[in-house]
C-alpha positions as CSV (number, residue, x, y, z in Angstrom):
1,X,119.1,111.8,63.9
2,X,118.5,109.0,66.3
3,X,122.0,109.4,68.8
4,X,122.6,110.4,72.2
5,X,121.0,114.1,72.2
6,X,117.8,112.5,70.7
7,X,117.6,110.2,73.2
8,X,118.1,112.5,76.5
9,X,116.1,114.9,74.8
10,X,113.5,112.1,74.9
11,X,113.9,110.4,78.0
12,X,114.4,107.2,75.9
13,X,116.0,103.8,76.6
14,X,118.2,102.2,74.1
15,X,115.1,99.8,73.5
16,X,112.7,103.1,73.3
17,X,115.3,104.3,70.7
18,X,115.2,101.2,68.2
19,X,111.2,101.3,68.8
20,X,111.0,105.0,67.3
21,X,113.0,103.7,64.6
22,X,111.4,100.8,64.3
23,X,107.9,103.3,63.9
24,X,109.6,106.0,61.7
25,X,110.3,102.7,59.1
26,X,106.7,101.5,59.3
27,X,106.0,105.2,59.2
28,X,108.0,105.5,55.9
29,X,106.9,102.7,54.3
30,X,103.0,103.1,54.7
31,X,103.1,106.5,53.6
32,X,104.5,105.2,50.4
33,X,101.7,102.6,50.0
34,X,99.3,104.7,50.3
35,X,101.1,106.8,47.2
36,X,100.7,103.9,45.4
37,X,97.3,103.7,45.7
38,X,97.4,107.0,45.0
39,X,98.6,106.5,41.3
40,X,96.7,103.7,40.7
41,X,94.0,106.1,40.8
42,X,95.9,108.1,38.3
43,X,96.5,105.4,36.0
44,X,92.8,104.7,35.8
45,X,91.8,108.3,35.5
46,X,94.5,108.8,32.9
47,X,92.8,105.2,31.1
48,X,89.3,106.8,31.5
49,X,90.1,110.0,30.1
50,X,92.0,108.2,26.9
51,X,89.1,106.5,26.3
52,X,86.9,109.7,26.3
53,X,89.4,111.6,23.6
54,X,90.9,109.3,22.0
55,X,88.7,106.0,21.7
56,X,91.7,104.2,23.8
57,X,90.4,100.9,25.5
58,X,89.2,100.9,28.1
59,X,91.9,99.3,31.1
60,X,91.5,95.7,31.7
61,X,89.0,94.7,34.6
62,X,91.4,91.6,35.8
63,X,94.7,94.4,35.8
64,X,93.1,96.7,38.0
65,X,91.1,94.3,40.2
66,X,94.9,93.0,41.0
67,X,96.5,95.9,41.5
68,X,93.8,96.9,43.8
69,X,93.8,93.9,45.6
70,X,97.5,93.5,45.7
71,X,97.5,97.8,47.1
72,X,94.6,96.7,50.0
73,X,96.6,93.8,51.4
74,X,100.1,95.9,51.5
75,X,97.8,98.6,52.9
76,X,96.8,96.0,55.2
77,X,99.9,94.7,56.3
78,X,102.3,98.0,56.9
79,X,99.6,99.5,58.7
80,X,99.4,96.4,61.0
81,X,103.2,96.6,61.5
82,X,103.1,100.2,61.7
83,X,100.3,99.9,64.7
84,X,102.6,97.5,66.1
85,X,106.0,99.8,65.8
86,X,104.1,103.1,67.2
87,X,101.8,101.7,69.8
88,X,101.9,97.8,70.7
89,X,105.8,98.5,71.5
90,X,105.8,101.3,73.3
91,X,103.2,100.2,75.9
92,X,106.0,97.4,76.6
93,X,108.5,99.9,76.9
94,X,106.2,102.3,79.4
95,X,106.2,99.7,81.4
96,X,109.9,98.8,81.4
97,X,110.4,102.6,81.9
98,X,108.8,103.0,85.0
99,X,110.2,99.5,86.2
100,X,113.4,101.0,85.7
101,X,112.8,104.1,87.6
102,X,111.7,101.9,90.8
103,X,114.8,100.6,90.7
104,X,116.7,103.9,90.1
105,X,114.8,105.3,92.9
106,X,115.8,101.9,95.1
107,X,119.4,102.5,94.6
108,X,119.7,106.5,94.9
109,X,120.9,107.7,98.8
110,X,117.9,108.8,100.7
111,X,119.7,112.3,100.9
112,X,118.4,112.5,97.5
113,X,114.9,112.4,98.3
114,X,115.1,115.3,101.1
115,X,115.8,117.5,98.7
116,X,112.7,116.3,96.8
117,X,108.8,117.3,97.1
118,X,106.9,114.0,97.2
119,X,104.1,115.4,95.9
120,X,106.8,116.3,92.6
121,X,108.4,113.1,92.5
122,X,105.0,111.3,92.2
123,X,104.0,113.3,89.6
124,X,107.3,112.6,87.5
125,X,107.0,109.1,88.2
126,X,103.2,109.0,87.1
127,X,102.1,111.8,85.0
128,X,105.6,112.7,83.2
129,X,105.9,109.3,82.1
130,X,102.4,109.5,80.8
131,X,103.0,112.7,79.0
132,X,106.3,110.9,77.2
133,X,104.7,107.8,76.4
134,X,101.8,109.6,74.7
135,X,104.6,111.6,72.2
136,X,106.7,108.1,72.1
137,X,103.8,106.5,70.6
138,X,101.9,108.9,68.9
139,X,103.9,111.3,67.6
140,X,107.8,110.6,67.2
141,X,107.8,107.7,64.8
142,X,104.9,109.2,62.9
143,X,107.0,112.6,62.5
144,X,110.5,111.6,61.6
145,X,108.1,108.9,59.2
146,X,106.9,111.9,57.5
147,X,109.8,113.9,57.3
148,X,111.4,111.4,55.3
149,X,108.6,109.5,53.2
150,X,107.8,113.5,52.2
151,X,111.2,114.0,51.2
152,X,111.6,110.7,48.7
153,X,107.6,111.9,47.4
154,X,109.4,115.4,47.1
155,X,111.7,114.2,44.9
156,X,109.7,112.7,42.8
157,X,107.6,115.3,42.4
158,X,110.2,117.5,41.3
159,X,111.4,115.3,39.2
160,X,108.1,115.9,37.1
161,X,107.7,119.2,37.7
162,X,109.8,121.3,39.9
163,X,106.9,124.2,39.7
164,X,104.4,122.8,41.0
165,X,106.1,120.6,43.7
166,X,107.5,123.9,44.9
167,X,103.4,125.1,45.3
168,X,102.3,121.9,45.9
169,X,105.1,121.3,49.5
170,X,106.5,124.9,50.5
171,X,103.9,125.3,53.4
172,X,105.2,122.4,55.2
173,X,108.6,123.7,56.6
174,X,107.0,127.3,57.0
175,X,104.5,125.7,59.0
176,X,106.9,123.5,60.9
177,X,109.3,126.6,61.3
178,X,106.6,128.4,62.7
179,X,106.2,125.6,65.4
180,X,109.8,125.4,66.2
181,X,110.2,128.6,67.0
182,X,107.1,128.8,69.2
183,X,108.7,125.8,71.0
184,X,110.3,128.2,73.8
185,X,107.0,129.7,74.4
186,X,105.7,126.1,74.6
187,X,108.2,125.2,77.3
188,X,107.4,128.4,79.1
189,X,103.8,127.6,79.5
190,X,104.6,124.0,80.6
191,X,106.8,124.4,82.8
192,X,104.3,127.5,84.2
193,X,101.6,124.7,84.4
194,X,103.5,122.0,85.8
195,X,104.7,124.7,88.8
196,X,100.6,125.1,88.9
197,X,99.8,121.7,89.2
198,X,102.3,120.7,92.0
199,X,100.9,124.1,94.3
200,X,97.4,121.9,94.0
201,X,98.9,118.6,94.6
202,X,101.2,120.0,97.3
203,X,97.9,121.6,99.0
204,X,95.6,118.5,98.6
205,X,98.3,116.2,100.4
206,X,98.8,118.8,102.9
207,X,95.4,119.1,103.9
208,X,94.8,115.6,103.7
209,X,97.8,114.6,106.2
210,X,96.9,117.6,108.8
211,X,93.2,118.3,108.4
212,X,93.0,117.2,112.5
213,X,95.0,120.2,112.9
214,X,92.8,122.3,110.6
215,X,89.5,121.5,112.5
216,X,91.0,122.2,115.5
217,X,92.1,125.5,114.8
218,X,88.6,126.3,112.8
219,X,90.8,126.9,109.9
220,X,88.8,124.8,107.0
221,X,87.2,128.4,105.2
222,X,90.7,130.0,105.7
223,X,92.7,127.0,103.9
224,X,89.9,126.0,101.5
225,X,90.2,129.2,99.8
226,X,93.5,128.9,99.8
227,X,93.1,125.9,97.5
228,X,90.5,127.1,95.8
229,X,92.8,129.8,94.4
230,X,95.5,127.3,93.7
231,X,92.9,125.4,91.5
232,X,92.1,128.4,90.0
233,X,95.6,129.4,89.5
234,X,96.4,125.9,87.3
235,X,93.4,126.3,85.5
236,X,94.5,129.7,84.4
237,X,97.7,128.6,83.4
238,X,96.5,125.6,81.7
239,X,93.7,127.7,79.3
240,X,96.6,130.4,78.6
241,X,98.4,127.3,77.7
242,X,96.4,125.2,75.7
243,X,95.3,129.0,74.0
244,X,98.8,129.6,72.9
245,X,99.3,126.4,71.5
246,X,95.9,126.0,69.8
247,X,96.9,129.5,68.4
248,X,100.3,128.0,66.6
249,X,99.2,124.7,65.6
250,X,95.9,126.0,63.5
251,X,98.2,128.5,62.3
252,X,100.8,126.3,60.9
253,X,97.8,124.1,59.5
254,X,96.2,127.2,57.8
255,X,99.6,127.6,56.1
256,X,100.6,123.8,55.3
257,X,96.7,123.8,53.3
258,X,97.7,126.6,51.2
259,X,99.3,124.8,49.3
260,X,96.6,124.0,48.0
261,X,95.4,127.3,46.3
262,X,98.9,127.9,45.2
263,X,99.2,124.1,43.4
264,X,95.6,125.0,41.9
265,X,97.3,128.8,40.8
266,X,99.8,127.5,39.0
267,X,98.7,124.5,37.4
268,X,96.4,126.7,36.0
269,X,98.6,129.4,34.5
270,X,100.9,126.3,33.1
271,X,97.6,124.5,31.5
272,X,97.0,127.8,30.1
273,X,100.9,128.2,28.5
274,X,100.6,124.4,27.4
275,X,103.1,123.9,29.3
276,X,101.6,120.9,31.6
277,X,97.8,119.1,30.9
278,X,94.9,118.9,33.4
279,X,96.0,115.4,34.6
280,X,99.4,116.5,35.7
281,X,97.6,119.0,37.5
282,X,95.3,116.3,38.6
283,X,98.2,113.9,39.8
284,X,99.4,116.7,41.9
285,X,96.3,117.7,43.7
286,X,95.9,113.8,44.4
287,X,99.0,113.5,45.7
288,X,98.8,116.9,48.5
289,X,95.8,115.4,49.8
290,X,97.9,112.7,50.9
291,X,101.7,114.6,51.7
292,X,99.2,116.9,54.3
293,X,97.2,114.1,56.3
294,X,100.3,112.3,58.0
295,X,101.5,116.0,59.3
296,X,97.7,116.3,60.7
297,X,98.5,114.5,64.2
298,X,102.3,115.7,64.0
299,X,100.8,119.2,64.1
300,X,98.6,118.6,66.9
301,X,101.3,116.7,68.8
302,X,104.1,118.7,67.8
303,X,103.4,121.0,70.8
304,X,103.0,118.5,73.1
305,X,106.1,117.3,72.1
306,X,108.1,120.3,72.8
307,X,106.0,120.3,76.2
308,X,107.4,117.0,76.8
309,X,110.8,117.6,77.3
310,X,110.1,119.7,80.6
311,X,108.7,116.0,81.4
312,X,111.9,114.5,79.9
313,X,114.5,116.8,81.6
314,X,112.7,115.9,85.3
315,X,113.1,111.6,84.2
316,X,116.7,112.5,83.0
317,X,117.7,114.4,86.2
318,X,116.4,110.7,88.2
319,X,118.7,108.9,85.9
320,X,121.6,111.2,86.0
321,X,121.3,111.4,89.6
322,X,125.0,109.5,91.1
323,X,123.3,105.8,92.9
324,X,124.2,104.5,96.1
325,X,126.7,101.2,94.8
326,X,129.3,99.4,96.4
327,X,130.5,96.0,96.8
328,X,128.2,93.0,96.6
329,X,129.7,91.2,99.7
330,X,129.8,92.3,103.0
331,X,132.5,90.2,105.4
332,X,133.1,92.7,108.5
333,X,135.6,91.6,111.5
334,X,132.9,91.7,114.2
335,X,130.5,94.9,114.4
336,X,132.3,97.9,115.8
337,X,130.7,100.8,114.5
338,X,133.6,103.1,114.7
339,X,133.2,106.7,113.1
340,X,136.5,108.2,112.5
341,X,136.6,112.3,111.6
342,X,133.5,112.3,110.2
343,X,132.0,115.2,108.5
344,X,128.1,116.4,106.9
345,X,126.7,118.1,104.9
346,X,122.7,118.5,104.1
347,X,121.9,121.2,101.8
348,X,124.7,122.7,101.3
349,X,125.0,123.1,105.0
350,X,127.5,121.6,107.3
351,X,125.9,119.9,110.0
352,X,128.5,117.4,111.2
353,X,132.0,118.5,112.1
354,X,134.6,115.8,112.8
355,X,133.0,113.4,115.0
356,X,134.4,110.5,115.7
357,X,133.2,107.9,118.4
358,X,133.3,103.9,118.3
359,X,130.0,101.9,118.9
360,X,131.6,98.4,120.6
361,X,129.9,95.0,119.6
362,X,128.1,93.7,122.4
363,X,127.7,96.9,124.2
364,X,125.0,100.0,123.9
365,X,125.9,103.2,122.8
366,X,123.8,105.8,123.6
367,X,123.8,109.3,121.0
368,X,122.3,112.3,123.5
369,X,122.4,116.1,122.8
370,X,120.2,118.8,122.3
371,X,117.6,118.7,119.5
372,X,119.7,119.1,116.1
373,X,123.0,118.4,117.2
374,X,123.5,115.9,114.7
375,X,121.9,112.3,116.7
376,X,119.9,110.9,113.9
377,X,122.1,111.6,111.3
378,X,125.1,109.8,112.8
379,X,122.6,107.2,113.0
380,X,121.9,107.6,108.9
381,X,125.5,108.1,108.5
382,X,125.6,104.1,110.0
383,X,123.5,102.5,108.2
384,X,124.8,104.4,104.9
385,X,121.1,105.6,104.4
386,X,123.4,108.8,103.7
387,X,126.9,108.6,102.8
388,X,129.7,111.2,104.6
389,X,131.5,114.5,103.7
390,X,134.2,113.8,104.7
391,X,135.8,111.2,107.0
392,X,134.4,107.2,107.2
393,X,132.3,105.2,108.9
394,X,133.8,101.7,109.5
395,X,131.5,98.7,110.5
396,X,134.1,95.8,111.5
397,X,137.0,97.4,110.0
398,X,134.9,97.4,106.3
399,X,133.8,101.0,105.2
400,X,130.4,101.2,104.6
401,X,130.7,103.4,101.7
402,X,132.2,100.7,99.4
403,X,129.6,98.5,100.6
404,X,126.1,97.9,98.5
405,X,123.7,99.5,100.8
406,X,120.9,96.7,100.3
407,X,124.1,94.2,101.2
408,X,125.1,96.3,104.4
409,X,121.6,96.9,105.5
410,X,121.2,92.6,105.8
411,X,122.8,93.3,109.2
412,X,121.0,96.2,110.3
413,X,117.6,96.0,112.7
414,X,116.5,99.7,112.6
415,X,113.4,100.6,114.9
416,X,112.1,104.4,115.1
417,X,109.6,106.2,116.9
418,X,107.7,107.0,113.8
419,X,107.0,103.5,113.0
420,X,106.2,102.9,108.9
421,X,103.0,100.2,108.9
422,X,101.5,98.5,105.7
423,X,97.9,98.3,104.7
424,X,97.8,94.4,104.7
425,X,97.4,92.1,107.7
426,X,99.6,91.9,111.0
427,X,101.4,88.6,110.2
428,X,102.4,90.2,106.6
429,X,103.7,93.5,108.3
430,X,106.1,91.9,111.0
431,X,107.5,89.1,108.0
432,X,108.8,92.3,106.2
433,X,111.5,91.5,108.8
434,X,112.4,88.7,107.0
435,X,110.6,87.3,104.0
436,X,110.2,84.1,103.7
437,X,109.7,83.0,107.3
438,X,107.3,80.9,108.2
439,X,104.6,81.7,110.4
440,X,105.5,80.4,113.3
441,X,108.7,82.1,113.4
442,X,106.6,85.4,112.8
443,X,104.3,84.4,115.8
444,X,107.4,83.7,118.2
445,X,108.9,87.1,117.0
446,X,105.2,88.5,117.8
447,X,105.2,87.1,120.8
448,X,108.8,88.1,122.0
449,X,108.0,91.6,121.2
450,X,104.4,91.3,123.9
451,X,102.5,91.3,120.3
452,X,99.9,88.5,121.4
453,X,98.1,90.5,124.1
454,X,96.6,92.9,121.2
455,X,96.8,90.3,118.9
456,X,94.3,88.0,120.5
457,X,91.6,90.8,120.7
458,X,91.6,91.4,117.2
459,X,88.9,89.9,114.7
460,X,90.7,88.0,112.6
461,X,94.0,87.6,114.6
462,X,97.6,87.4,113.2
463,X,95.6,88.0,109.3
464,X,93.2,90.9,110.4
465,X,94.3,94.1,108.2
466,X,95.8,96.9,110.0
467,X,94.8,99.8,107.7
468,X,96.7,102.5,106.0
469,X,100.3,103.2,108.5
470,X,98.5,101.3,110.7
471,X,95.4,103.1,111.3
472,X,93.5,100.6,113.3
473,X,96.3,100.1,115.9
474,X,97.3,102.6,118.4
475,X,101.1,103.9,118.6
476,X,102.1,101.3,121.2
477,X,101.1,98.2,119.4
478,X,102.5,99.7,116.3
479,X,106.1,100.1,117.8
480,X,105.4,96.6,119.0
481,X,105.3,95.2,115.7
482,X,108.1,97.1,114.3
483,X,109.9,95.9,117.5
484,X,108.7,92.2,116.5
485,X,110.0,92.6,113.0
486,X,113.5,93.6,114.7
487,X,113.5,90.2,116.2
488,X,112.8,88.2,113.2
489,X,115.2,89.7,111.4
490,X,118.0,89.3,114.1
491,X,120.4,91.5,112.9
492,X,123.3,91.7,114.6
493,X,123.3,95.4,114.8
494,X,120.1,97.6,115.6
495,X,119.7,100.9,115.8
496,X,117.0,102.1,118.1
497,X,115.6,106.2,117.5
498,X,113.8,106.8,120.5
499,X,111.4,104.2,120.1
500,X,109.7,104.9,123.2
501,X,109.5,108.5,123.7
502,X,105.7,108.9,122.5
503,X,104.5,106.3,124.6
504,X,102.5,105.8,127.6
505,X,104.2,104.6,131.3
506,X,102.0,101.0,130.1
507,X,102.7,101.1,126.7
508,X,106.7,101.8,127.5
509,X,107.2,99.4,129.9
510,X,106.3,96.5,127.5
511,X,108.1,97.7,124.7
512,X,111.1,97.9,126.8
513,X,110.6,93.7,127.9
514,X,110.8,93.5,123.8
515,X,113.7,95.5,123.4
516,X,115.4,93.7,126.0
517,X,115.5,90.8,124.3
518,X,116.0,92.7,121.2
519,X,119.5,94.1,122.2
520,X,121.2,91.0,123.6
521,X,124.5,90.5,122.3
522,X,123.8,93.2,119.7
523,X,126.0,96.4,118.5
524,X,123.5,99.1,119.7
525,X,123.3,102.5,119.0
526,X,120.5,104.4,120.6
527,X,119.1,107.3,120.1
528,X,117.6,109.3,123.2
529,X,116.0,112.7,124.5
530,X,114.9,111.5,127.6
531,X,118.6,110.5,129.8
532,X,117.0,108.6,131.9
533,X,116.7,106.1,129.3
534,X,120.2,105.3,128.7
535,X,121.3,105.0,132.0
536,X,121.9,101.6,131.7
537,X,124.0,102.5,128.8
538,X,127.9,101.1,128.4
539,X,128.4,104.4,126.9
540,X,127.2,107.6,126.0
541,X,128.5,110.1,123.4
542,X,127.4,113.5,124.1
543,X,126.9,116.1,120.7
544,X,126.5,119.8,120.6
545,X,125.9,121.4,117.5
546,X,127.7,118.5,115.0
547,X,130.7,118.0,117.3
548,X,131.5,115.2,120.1
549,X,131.4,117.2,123.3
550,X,132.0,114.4,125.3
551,X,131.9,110.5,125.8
552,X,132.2,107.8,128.4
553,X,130.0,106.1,130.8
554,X,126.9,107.2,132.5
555,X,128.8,107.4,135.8
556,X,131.8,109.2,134.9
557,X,129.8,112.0,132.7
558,X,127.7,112.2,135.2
559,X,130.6,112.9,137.9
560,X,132.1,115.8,135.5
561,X,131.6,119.1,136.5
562,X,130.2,121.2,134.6
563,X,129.7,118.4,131.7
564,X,127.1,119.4,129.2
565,X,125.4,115.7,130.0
566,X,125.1,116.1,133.4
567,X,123.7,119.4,133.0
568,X,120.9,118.3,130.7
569,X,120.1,115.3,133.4
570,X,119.3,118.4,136.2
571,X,117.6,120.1,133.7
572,X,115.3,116.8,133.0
573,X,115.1,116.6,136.7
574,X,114.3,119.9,137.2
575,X,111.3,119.7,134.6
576,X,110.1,116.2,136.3
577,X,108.8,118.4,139.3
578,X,106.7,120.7,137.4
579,X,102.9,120.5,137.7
580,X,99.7,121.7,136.9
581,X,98.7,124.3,139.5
């Protein structure tokens, strides 16, 4: 009941596995309690009604003052460890779910996350793990509980009368067949709503990250009712939904509760015949009121339950998803980069094609090519933020691909030209360089990297909050401190993705002091749009649509005819003598 398939089909831990059982015993064994209560009753009733016809005595006060008491502390206590098993437990294990996604997410390739809406994977992360921890605690131990505690009371119950047991309990698998096979339908409508709710959640983000662009192009009416009729879309889906399931589940109930005319039918007729007396008939009627009310919340969660396995099948596909792993050492034989044959491929399309280049230790090599021939992935491809196709890339003679990419990246410096700020304070943001430096090695690195000048000017200095991505800073003092983390962290390679291409002349000409004193000694690979940038360069590899079209130094590519960088560098010229006019 409880193997493998159960536990996919659930999205469930080996821990989340032993708490369902865990429930469905508590389950089991409260039910039962409460069917002894349950003939207590009948034993007094049966005492009473002795008394009445036959002038029986009456039952002892003492007798049924114990029992009582001894059936309200058992009551007590299995409902207390049931509580415990169904809910206390499984708020633990939500939150060592989604622990353990963070650190399935920390070790997948970041190839994995192109292919991914954020928007979607926030939403599995967050609401699907909601959904599932709603059906591991409120309905999956109570369900399989009542399977089986209605099975042994079944049992017994045929064991005193196989007619009326039969009236008394054939509604419940009618009813729960009737919900099993509405289950496709179910997973229809879920996974109809969940395809809803991402078109809102897609258009909310989207509006929220370009609504400069929307004002500027007086687009708000046009793109608001856009919106408006995504929202309306989701809500649709979600009434037809809920309508459909509110439809199956009362329908199942309506059936599971005729068993009540039908145990009241034929107990009659066998009263009748003689063939069973009105207590029997009693015992039973006792008894359905009880077999019914643990199915209550099963019925009402059953379809939420079939619903959650849309929910489950997204958390699986995380899990199943091959991580980025490799050896927990890292001892390379200096810091060549070399890339030898290597191929690409993003979607299911090529984009790399053999390239194969070496990036010296000491030296700056310099990736240049028109836009998408392949400059920031090679980059990637370094760092193992992606892994290759086909081919390797070696980093002192060690392949990165065998190498733990949290290990490997201990040697990499990496700043872009989208930098990635914090909302804390500017001390915090350049320690992510390093943690655990002390603040005067973050202020040296701050000031290495021309930091202090905006520093200085702010409120609270090196502890005044930067906002959200930096909000409060402008684009040059943001490179700056992603420049100033470089520093501290000293890597001995750094990979620089033109990291001054949005900047003003003022702006660039400070950030390139910092980088200065960045690149010392450092393997460097650069990437750059702009060739006048990398003229200072020790080399340059040239790529044209995923291939190496040519490499060497400034100077001699420079001197080829014909040579595809030489011809961009006219072009660039070329374009430096337009104006406005």
């Amino acid at each position: 009941m409880f193997g493998k398939d159960f536990q996919r089909k659930y999205a469930l831990t080996d821990q989340g596995v032993k708490n369902v059982k865990l429930g469905t015993l508590w389950t089991v064994v409260t039910n039962l309690v409460v069917m002894f209560g349950v003939g207590i009753l009948y034993l007094l009733m049966t005492r009473l009604t002795d008394t009445l016809t036959s002038d029986a005595p009456l039952p002892g006060t003492v007798t049924f003052l114990a029992l009582l008491l001894v059936f309200l502390l058992l009551s007590f206590l299995t409902h207390l460890q049931q509580y415990r098993a169904t809910y206390g437990l499984v708020y633990t294990e939500v939150r060592n779910v989604r622990i353990g996604i963070a650190e399935r997410l920390r070790k997948l390739p970041l190839g994995w996350f192109g292919k991914r809406d954020l928007a979607d994977l926030t939403e599995t992360v967050m609401g699907d793990v909601n959904r599932l921890e709603h059906v591991w605690s409120h309905c999956l131990g109570y369900l399989y509980g009542s399977f089986v505690s209605t099975a042994i009371i079944a049992v017994m119950l045929l064991a005193y009368d196989w007619r009326l047991a039969v009236a008394c309990l054939w509604g419940v698998p009618v009813a729960f067949a009737l919900l099993f096979g509405s289950r496709a339908v179910e997973q229809r409508n879920s996974e109809a709503a969940k395809a809803a709710a991402l078109n809102v959640s897609d258009g909310m983000q989207e509006a929220l990250e370009n609504i400069r662009e929307i004002r500027a192009t007086n687009q708000e009416e046009r793109y608001l009712a856009g919106l408006y009729q995504k929202i309306d879309e989701h809500e649709a889906t979600m009434i037809h939904g809920e309508l459909v399931t509110g439809l199956f589940v009362n329908a199942a109930s309506v059936i599971m509760r005729l068993g009540v005319a039908t145990t009241i039918l034929v107990g009659a007729q066998s009263i009748l015949s003689g063939r069973i007396d009105f207590m029997l008939l009693f015992m039973f009627l006792l008894i359905i009121t009880r077999v019914y009310a643990p199915f209550d919340q099963s019925l009402a969660l059953i379809a939420e339950m079939f619903v959650s396995q849309v929910s489950a099948n997204r958390l699986m596909e995380i899990y199943d998803t091959p991580a980025a792993e490799g050896a927990e050492t890292f001892q390379p034989a200096g810091h060549d980069i070399v890339f030898e044959n290597v191929d690409f491929s993003y979607h299911n399309e090529q984009v790399l094609y053999g390239v194969s280049f070496t990036a010296k230790e000491g030296e700056v090599t310099a990736l240049v090519g028109p836009s998408g021939s392949g400059k920031s992935t090679c980059a990637r491809l370094a760092a193992r933020l992606w892994d290759v196709s086909g081919g390797s890339v070696k980093v002192g003679g060690v392949d990165v691909s065998t190498v733990d990419p949290e290990v490997l990246l201990g040697d990499y410096s990496m700043v872009f030209q989208d930098v990635v700020l914090f909302d804390d304070t500017v001390m915090e943001n350049i320690r992510l360089g390093r943690r655990g430096a002390t603040d005067d090695e973050v202020r040296a690195a701050a000031k290495a990297a021309n930091c202090d000048e905006f520093v200085s000017k702010l409120p609270r200095g090196y502890d005044t909050p930067i906002g959200e991505n930096g909000a409060k800073l402008s684009g040059g003092e943001g490179q700056r401190i992603s420049i100033a983390r470089a520093l501290l962290k000293d890597a001995p390679i750094v990979l620089l993705d033109e990291a001054t291409a949005s900047l003003d002349v003022e702006n660039e000409t400070k950030v390139q002091g910092a980088l200065s004193r960045l690149l010392r000694g450092k393997t460097v690979l650069v990437i750059a749009h702009r060739m006048r940038t990398v003229e200072a360069a020790d080399k340059i590899v040239v790529l044209s649509d995923g291939r190496v079209e040519e490499q060497g130094s400034p100077a001699e590519l420079l001197a080829k005819p014909g040579g595809l960088f030489r011809h961009m560098t006219e072009l660039q010229a070329e374009s430096a003598k337009w104006s406005v006019g």
